[in-house]
TIVEX-514962 format. One record per residue (C-alpha): residue in three letters; x, y, z. Coordinates in steps of 0.1 Angstrom, whole numbers, padded with zeros to 4 digits, always signed. Layout:
ALAXYZ/...
# end
This chain:
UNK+0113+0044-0186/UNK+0081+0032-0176/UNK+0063+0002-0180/UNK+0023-0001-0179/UNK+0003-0037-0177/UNK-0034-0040-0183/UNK-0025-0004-0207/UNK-0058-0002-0219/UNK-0080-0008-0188/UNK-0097+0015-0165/UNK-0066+0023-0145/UNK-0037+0011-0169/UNK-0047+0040-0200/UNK-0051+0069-0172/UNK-0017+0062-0160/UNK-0003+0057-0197/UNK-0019+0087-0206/UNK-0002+0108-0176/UNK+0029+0096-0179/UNK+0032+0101-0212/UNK+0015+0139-0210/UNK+0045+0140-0185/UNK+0072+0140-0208/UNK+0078+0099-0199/UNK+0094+0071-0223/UNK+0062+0043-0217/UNK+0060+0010-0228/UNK+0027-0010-0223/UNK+0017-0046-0225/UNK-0016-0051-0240/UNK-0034-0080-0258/UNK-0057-0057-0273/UNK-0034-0039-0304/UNK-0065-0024-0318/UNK-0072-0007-0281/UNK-0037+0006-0276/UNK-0040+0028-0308/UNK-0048+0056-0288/UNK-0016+0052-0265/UNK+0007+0043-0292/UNK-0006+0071-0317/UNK+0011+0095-0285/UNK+0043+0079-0284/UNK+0036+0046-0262/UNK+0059+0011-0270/UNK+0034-0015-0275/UNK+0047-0049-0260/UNK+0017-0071-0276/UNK+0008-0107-0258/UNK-0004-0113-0224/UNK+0013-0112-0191/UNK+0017-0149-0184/UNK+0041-0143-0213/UNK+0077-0144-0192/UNK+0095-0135-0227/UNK+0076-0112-0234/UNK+0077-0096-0204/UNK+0117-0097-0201/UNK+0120-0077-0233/UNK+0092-0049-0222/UNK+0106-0047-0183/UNK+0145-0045-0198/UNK+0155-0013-0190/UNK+0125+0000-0168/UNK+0126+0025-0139/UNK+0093+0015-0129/UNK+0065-0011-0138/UNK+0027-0009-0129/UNK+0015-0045-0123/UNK-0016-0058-0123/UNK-0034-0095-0127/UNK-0063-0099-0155/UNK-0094-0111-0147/UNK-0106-0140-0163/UNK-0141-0153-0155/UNK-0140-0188-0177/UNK-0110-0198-0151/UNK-0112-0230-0141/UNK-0092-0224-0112/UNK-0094-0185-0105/UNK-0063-0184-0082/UNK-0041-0209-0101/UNK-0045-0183-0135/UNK-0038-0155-0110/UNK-0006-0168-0097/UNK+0001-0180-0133/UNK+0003-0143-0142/UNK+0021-0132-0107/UNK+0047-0157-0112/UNK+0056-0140-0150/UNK+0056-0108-0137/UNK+0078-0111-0110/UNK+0102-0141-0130/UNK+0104-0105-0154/UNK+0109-0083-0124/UNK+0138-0107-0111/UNK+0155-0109-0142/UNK+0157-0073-0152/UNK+0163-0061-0122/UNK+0135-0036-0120/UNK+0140-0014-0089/UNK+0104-0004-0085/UNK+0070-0023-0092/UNK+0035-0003-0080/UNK+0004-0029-0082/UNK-0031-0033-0085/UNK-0040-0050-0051/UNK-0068-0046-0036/UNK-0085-0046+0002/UNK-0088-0080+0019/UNK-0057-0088+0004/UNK-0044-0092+0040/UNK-0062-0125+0042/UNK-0039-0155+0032/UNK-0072-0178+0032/UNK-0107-0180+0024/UNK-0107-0145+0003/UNK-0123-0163-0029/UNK-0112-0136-0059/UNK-0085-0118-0040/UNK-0065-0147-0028/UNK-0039-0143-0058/UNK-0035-0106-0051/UNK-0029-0116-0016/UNK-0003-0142-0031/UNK+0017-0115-0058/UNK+0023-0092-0029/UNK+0045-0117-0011/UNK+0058-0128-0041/UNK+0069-0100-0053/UNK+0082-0091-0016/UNK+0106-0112-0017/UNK+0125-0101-0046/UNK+0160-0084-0037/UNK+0165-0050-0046/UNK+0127-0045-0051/UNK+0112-0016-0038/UNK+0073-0020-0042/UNK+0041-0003-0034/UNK+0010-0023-0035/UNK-0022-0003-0036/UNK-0051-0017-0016/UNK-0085+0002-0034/UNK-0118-0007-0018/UNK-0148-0016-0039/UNK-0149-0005-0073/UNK-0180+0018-0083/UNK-0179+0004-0117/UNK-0189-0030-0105/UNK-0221-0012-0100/UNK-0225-0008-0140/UNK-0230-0049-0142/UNK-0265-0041-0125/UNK-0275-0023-0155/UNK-0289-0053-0171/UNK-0306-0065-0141/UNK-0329-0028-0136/UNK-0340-0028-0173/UNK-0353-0065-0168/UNK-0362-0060-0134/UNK-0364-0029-0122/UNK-0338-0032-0093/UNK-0301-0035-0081/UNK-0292-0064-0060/UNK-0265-0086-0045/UNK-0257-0107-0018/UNK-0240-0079-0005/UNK-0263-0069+0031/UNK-0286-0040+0023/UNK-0273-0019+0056/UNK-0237-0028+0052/UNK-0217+0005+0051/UNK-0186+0000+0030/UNK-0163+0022+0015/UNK-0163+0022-0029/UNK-0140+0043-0053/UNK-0138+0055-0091/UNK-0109+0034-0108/UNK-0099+0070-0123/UNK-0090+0075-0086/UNK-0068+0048-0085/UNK-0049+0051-0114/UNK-0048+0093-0108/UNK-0029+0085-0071/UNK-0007+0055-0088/UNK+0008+0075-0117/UNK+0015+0104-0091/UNK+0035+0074-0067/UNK+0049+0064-0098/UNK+0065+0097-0111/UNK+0076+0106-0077/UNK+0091+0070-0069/UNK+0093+0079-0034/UNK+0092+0047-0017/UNK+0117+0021-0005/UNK+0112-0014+0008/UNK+0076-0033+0008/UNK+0046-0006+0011/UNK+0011-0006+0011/UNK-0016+0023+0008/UNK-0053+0017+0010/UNK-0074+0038-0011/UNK-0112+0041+0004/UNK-0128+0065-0020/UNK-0149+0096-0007/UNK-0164+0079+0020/UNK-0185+0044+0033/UNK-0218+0040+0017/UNK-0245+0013+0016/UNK-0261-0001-0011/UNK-0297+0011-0006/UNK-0276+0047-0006/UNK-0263+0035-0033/UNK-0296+0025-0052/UNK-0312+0061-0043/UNK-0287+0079-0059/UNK-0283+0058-0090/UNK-0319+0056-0092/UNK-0323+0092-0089/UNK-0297+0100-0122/UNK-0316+0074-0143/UNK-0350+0084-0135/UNK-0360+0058-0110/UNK-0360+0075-0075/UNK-0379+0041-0063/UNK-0349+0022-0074/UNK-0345-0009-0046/UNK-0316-0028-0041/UNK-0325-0063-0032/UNK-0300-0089-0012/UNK-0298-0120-0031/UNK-0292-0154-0014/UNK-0254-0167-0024/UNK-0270-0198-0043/UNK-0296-0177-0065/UNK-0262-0150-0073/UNK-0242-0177-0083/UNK-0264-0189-0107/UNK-0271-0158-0122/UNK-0233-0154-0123/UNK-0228-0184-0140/UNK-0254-0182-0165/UNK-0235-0149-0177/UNK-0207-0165-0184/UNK-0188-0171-0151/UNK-0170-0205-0143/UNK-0186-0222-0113/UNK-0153-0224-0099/UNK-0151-0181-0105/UNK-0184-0176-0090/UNK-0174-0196-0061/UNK-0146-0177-0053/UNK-0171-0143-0059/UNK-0193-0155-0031/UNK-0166-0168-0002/UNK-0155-0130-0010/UNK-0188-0115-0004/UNK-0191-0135+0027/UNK-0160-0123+0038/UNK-0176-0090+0033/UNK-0206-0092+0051/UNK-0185-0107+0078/UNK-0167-0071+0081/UNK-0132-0086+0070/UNK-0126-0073+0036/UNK-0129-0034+0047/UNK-0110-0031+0077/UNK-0082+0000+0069/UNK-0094+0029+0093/UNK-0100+0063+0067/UNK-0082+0090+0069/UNK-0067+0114+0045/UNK-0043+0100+0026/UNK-0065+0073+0018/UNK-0098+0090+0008/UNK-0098+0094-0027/UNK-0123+0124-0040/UNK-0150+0107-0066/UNK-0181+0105-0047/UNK-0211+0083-0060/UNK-0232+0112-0070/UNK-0203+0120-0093/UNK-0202+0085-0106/UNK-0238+0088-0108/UNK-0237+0102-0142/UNK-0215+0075-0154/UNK-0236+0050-0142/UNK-0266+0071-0160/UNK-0246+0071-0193/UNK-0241+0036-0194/UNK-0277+0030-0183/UNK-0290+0049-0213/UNK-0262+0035-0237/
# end
């Protein structure tokens, strides 16, 4: 029996879906009942509540082969990491108690760093948490950047008529499809064949920039003159505050983006087991439909 956090997001529902079309007993934990409809209508358990829910989580893990783990985001935190670890600690106090033999997570790359990572400093954290539980075996996936982060520019080209970031202009990096992700976790998952502490960085087709980026995007939504511009950390996080974003979160966003212009996020070398096959001028007509939404 498996167990699916985060059930109804990008990679949680894909890797519900495929276990269940495998023939798999699933149970998912989900704060969204209304969202899980679709899972539970196929034969999913629905474990409703949150994951910094301990209880909760000891009654879904009981009996699990496997779990999928990954943190929320939440960008009201008022400390980032603290509500990170907060969920990290539940997870693995579950993971202990049940004796769960195998755990994959939602990591990400950068999560190397045990300082100075801003957002991914409580991935970096549940790894070695969950490390040093006896007995379990774990496989934390390291994905690159996610193209979907691109979709949060959508707002800005209507009003603006460009994409930008602090993120350098000329700074190659690699990106990937979240259906990528969760496609290469549910295969780990249904062939649990690993043993001890493991990690496996996923780097998507291959390393683009963001002007690439901008030229093809531009090109799907009928703006081949699309621009990306670089935005100065100061003017991004006030931007990213005034859509929502704690100023303690958008901190944290911006000692990350440092971190990648400084070439220190993105430093697995590619080969083939971690290229991942959605390329951007697949995702390009994602990014068009959401555009024209």
């Amino acid at each position: 029996m498996y167990v699916i956090t985060g059930a109804t997001g990008n990679t949680g529902k894909i890797i519900a879906s495929t276990l269940l079309e495998a023939g798999k007993k699933v149970r998912i934990v989900s704060r969204g009942a209304e969202k899980a409809k679709e899972l539970t209508a196929r034969g999913a358990e629905l474990f409703h509540g949150s994951t910094d829910d301990t209880e909760l989580l000891k009654n879904a893990f009981d009996g699990a082969t496997a779990v999928y783990a990954m943190l929320p985001m939440n960008m009201q935190a008022e400390d980032y990491t603290e509500f990170q670890m907060k969920h990290a600690n539940a997870i693995a106090e579950a993971l202990e108690y049940c004796k769960v033999k195998n755990v994959v997570t939602l990591s990400s790359q950068g999560a190397h760093l045990d300082v100075g990572s801003g957002i991914i400093l409580g991935l970096h954290k549940m790894e070695k948490l969950f490390n040093k539980i006896e007995g379990l075996n774990t496989l934390h996936l390291r994905p690159c950047y996610f193209m979907e982060n691109t979709l949060g520019m959508v707002g800005l080209i209507k009003e603006s008529g460009i994409m930008g970031s602090p993120i350098k202009e000329d700074l190659s990096f690699p990106v990937i499809a979240t259906k990528d992700i969760a496609d290469y976790a549910a295969k780990r998952l249904l062939a649990l064949d690993f043993e001890g502490n493991n990690y496996q960085d996923l780097l998507g087709a291959r390393n683009v920039t963001y002007a690439e980026m901008a030229k093809v995007y531009g090109a799907a939504i009928g703006k081949p003159d699309l621009n990306y511009v670089e935005f100065p950390y100061e003017d991004f996080k006030s931007a990213f505050m005034g859509m929502g974003a704690s100023e303690n979160v958008a901190d944290k966003m911006n000692e990350f983006l440092k971190r990648v212009n400084a070439g220190e996020i993105f430093i697995a070398e590619r080969n083939e087991a971690n290229t991942t096959p959605t390329t951007i001028e697949e995702f390009s007509k994602t990014f068009s439909y959401v555009y024209n939404l």
